[in-house]
C-alpha positions in Angstrom: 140.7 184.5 17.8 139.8 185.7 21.4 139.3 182.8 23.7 136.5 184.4 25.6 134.4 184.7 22.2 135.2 181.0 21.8 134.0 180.5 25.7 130.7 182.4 25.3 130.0 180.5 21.9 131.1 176.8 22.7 128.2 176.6 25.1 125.7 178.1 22.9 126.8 175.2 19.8 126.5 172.6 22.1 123.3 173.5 23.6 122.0 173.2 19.8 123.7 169.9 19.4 122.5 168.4 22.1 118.3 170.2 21.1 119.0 169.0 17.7 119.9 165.2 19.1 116.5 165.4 21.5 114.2 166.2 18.6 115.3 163.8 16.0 115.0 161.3 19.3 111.4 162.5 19.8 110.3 162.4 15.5 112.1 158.7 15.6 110.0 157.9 19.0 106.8 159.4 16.9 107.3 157.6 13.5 107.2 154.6 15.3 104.5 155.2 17.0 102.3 156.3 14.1 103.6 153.2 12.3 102.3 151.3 15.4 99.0 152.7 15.3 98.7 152.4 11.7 99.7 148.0 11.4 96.9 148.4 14.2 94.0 150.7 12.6 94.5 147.7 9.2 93.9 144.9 12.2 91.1 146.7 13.0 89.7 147.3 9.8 90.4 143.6 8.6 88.7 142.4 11.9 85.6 144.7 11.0 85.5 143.1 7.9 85.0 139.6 8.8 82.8 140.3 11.2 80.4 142.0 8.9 80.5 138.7 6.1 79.7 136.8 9.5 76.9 138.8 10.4 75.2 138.8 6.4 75.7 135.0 7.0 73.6 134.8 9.7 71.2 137.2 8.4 71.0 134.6 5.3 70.6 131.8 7.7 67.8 133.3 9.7 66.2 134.5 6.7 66.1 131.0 5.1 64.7 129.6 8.5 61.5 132.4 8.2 60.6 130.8 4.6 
């Protein structure tokens, strides 16, 4: 095999190694930032909850007190 063939093409493979490495580096950075978001969004959502029993309590409470 010619060695300048294996010169022009040694730079070119590693130049995809190393684009390959940086994207599954950015998708791993990315699922665990959607991950983070989502454990977040269900906080949310559970906090939204309680708050709205707490707020049909007090609309019982100040609809007993106008009787």
């Amino acid at each position: 095999m010619n060695y300048e063939l294996l010169a022009a093409l040694i730079p070119s493979a590693l130049a995809v190694l190393a684009s390959h490495v940086k994207l599954q580096s950015e998708l791993t950075r990315m699922k665990t930032r959607l991950e983070y978001l989502e454990q977040e969004r269900s906080e949310m959502k559970t906090m939204l909850q309680d708050l709205c029993k707490m707020v049909n309590e007090i609309k019982l409470i100040l609809a007993k007190n106008q009787m």
